[in-house]
N, C-alpha and C positions, 0 to 999 in steps of 0.2 A: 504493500500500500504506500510504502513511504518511497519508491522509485515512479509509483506514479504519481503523487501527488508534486513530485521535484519536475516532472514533466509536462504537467499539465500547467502548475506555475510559469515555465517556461514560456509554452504557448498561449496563455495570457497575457505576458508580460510584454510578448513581440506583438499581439495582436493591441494591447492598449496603447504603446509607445506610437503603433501605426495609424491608430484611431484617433491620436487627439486633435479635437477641431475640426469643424463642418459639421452642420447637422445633414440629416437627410434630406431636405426639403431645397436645400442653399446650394448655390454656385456661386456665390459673391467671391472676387479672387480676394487672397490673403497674402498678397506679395510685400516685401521687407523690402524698405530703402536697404541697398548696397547688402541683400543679405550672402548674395554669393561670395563677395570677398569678406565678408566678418566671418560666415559658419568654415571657408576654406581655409582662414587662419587659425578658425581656433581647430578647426581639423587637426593643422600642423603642430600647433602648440602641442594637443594631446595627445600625437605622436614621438616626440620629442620624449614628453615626460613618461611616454610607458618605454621608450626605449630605455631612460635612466634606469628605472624601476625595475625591468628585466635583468639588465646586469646586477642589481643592489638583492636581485632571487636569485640569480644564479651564484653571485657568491655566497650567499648564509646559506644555500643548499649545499656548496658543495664544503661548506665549515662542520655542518650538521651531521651527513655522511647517514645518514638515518636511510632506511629501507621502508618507503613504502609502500602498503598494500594495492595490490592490482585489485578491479574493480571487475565483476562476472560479464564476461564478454558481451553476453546479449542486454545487459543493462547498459555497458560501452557502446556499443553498438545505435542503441534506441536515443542515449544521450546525446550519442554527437551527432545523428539526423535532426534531433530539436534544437541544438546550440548552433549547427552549421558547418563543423568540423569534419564532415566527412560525407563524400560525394552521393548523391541519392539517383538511383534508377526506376522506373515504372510509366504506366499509363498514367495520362492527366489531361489537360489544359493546358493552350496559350489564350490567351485573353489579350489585345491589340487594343488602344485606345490612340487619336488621331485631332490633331486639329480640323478645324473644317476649311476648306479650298475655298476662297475666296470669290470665287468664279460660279459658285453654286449658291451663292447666299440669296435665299429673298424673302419676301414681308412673311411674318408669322400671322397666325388667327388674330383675327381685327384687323389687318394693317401692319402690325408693330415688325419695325424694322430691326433689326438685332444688332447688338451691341458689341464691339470690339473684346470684349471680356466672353461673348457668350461663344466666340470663336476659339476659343481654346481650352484643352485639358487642364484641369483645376487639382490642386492639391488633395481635396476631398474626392472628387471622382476618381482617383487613385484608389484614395484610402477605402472608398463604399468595393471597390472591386477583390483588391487583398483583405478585408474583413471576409468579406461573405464567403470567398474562398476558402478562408482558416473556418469560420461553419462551415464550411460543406463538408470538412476534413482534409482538408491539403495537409500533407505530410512533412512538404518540406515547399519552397516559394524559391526566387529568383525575380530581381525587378532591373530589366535591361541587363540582365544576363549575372546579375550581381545578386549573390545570396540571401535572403533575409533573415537575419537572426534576430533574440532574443533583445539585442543590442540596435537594431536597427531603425533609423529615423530617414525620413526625405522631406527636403523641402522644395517647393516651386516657388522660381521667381520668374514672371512675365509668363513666359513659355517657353523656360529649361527647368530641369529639375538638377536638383545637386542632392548627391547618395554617396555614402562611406568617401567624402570628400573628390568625388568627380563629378565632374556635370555633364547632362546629358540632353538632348535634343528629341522631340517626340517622330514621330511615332514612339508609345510607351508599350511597351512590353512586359506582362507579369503572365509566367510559368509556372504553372503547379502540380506537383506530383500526386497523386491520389484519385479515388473515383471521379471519375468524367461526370458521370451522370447524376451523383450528389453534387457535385462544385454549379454543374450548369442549375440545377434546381435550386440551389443558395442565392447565387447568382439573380434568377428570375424572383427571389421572394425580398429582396434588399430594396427596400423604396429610393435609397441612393443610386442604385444602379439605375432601376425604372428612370427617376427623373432624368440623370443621362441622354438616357434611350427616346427622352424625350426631343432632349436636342439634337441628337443624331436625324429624329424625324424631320425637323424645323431647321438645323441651317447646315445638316450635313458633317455632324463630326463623327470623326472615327470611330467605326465599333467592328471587331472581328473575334468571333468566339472560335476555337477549333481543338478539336480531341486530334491525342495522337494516342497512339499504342506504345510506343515508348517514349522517354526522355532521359536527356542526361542532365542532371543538376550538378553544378560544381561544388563544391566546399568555400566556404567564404575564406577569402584568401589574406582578408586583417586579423590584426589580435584577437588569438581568443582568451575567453574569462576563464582565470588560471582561481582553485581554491585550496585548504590545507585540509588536509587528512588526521586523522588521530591512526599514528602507529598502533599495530596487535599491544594488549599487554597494558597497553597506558589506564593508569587509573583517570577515569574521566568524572565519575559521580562518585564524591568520599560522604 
């Protein structure tokens, strides 16, 4: 019980860091003065300091000399598909999200001409798509070919988004390994997504859903979340 409540925690914790902000109903965009060169410094900043950090654990590790305990394979295993640490295979989903062509834009119901903001992929029309996917049971995710873990945040400004400190241009791309035909039903039950799909109808943005039979997911290839162990033998409760 206590391996799966550590991985269920997991998959909560990626799925709320992915959720904050936008309701279901909103596309208002949420873009930060100059936020791509603030979040890419402090990117680098806290690259810097966990590179300190790793040498200041590899030396008291290697002062300690302590042995510790290996962890039962298939708990290893289940672990590092939730954390991101190790490559995933199976049937799933890509999910395609798109600005709209400018070239196809015209008046909505009533009249109403659409708005420069309603032309493009929104930060929350992200987030309604990777939510409903983690309900449908997505196993493991990938957003523009970059892993999602536990750790994982994005933000959009204008119409690039910046992930694990790169930025990226749409067409947006999020791959999910697990049932096809749960993910597509999550998917249809998300009032986030619906609204979307609304404006796919009306000025023409991106939408491509598609199953495959297999995928390859990569392992996230930044730091991962390192923790301590209690050595065999150690009194832990006196």
């Amino acid at each position: 019980m206590g391996a799966v409540a550590v991985l269920a925690g997991l998959m909560f914790s990626a799925s709320a860091r992915l959720a904050a902000g936008g309701g279901a109903g909103n596309r208002d965009p949420q873009d930060l003065a100059q936020l791509v060169d603030t979040e890419t410094n402090r990117v680098q900043d806290l690259t810097d300091r966990s590179a300190v950090l790793d040498r200041e654990i590899e030396t008291l590790s290697a002062r300690a000399g302590t042995i510790v305990p290996t962890l039962d394979d298939d708990l290893r295993r289940r672990e590092g598909v939730v954390s991101g640490t190790v490559p995933v295979q199976g049937a799933g989903l890509t999910v395609t999200l798109d600005d709209a062509p400018s070239t196809a834009v015209g008046a909505g119901p009533g009249g109403v001409e659409p708005q420069p903001d309603d032309l493009v992929v929104h930060q929350q029309d992200l987030q309604h798509v990777i939510n409903a996917l983690w309900s449908g049971g997505a196993e493991a995710m990938t957003l523009q070919g970059e892993r999602v873990t536990s750790t994982s945040a994005f933000r959009c400004s204008g119409n690039i988004l910046l992930l694990h400190g790169k930025v990226f241009s749409p067409p947006y791309k999020v791959t999910a390994v697990g049932d096809p035909a749960k993910m597509e039903a999550s998917l249809d039950r998300s009032e986030g997504v619906q609204t979307y799909l609304e404006y796919v109808d009306w000025v023409h943005l991106g939408w491509d859903v598609r199953r495959s039979d297999h995928l390859d997911l990569p392992a996230y290839d930044g730091g991962g979340l390192q923790y301590a162990t209690v050595p065999d033998g150690t009194e832990v409760f006196g």
